[in-house]
ZAGUTOR-564692 format. One record per residue: residue in three letters; x, y, z of N, C-alpha, C in turn. Coordinates in pm, whole numbers. Each point is the difference from the previous one (the first is absolute). Example, Ala and Ser with C-alpha at 12.3 -4.5 7.8 and 13.67 -1.06 7.14 Angstrom:
("ALA" (1319 -569 780) (-89 119 0) (90 120 0))
("SER" (-35 105 -72) (82 119 6) (-77 109 73))
//
This chain:
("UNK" (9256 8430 10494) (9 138 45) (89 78 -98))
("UNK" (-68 119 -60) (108 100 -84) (107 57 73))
("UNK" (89 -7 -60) (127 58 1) (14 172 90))
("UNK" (-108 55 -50) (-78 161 -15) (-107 14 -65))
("UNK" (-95 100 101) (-103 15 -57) (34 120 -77))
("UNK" (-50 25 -149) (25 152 -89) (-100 29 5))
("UNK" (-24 103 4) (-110 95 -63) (29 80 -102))
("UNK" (-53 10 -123) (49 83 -135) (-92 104 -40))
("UNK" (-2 108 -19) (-79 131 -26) (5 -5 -92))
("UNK" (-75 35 -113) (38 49 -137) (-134 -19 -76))
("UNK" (-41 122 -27) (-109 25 -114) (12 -122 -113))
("UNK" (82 -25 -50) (27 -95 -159) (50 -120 50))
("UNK" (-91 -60 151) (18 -114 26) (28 -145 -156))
("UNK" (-74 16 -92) (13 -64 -96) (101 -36 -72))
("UNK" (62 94 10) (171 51 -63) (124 -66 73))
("UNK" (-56 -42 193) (102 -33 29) (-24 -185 65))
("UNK" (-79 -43 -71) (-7 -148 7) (94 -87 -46))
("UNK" (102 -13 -36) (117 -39 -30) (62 -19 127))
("UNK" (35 132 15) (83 46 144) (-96 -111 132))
("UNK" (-106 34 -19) (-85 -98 150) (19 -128 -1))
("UNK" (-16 -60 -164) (-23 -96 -5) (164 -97 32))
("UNK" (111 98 -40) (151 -16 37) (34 -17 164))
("UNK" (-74 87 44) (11 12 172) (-84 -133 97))
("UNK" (-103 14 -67) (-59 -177 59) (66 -91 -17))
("UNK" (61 4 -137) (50 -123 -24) (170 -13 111))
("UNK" (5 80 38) (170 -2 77) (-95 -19 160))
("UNK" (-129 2 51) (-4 -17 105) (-81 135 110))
("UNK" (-54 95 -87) (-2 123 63) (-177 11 -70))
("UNK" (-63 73 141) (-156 8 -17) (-47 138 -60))
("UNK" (-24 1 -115) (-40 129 -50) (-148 68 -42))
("UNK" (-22 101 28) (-122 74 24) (-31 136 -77))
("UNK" (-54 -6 -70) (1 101 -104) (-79 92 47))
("UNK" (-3 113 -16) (-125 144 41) (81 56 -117))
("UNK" (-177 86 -45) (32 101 -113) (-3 160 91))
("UNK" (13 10 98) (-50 169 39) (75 -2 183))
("UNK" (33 122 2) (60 12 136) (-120 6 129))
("UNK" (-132 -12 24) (-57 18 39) (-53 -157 63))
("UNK" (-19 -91 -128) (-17 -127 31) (125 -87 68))
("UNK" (85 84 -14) (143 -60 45) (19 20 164))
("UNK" (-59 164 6) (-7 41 141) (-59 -117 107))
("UNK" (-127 -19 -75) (-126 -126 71) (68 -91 -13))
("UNK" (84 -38 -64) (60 -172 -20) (58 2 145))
("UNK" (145 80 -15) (50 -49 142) (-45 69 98))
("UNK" (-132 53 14) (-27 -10 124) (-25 -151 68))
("UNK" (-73 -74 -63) (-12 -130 54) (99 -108 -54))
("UNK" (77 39 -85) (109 -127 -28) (146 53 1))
("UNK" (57 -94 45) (135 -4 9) (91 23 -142))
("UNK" (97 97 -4) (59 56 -131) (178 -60 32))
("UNK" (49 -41 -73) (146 -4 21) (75 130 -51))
("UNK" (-91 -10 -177) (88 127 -69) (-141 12 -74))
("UNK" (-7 131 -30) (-84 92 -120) (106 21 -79))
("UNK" (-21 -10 -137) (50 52 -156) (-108 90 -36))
("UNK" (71 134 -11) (-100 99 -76) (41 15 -155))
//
């Protein structure tokens, strides 16, 4: 079981794979969306601990 579920916003998802790949590795479930809209639909059906915009 993760630590926290994240959710991460950000257009230049590509840019911040370092950072995700840093956060899994400590224990924490991360979820990338490029657009605020798909983010809206995410947590409607899933559970969010924290969003990073």
């Amino acid at each position: 079981m993760p630590l926290a579920n994240i959710l991460w916003v950000d257009d230049e998802i590509e840019s911040l794979q370092s950072q995700k790949l840093f956060l899994e590795q400590k224990g924490y479930a991360v979820t990338t969306l490029t657009n605020g809209f798909d983010a809206i639909e995410f947590v409607k059906n899933e559970q969010v601990d924290v969003v990073l915009m």
